[in-house]
N, C-alpha and C positions, 0 to 999 in steps of 0.2 A: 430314312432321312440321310442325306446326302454330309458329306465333313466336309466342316468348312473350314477354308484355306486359313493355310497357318506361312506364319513367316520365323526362319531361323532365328533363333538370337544369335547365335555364332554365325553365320556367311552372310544373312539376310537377303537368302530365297524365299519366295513365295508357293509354296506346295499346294496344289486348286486340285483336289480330285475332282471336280466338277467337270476339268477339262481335257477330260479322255489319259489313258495312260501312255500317251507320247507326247503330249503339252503339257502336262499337269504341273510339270517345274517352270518356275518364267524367274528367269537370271533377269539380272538391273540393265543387260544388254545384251542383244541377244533374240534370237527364235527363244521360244519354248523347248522343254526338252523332256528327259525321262528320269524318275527315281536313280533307274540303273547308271546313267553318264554321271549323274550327283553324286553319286558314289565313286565313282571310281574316278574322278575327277579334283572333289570335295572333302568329302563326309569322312572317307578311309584314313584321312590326315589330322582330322581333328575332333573325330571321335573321344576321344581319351578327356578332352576336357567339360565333358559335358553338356548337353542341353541341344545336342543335333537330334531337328525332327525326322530323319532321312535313318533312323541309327535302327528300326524294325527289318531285320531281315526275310520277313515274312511279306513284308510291300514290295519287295524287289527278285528279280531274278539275278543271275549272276554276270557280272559285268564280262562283256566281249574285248575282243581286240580293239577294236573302232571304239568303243566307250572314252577309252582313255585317249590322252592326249597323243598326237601323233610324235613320231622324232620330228626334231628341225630340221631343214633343209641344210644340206652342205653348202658350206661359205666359202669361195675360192676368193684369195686376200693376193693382187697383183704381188710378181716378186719385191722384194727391197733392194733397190739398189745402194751399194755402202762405199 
């Protein structure tokens, strides 16, 4: 029997094993995504306080570089003139 989808109390993901392990997360906007971007994205920050369903090390592999969020883009700000 298949587990059925759960939703965090803390982020309020919806975790759907049902839907392969690269959509199984579906954020409130957004594609679908993976255990592992939740984590390294989410989970790793608010772990501590309890009640994250993403917190089994054993469901996820270990987050990549591309997991995580990228740097920002450089912002070039015209000079001031004074």
């Amino acid at each position: 029997m298949a587990e059925a989808p759960r939703t965090c109390p803390l982020c309020r993901v919806t975790i759907d094993p049902s839907m392969g392990p690269l959509q199984e997360v579906r954020f409130s906007n957004g594609p679908g995504g993976t255990r592992i971007k939740l984590w390294a994205r989410v989970c790793q920050f608010v772990q501590d306080r309890g009640g994250c369903i993403n917190a089994d090390a054993a469901q996820r592999q270990t987050p990549s570089a591309t997991d995580f969020y990228g740097d920002a883009p450089a912002i070039s700000f015209p000079p001031t003139q004074g």
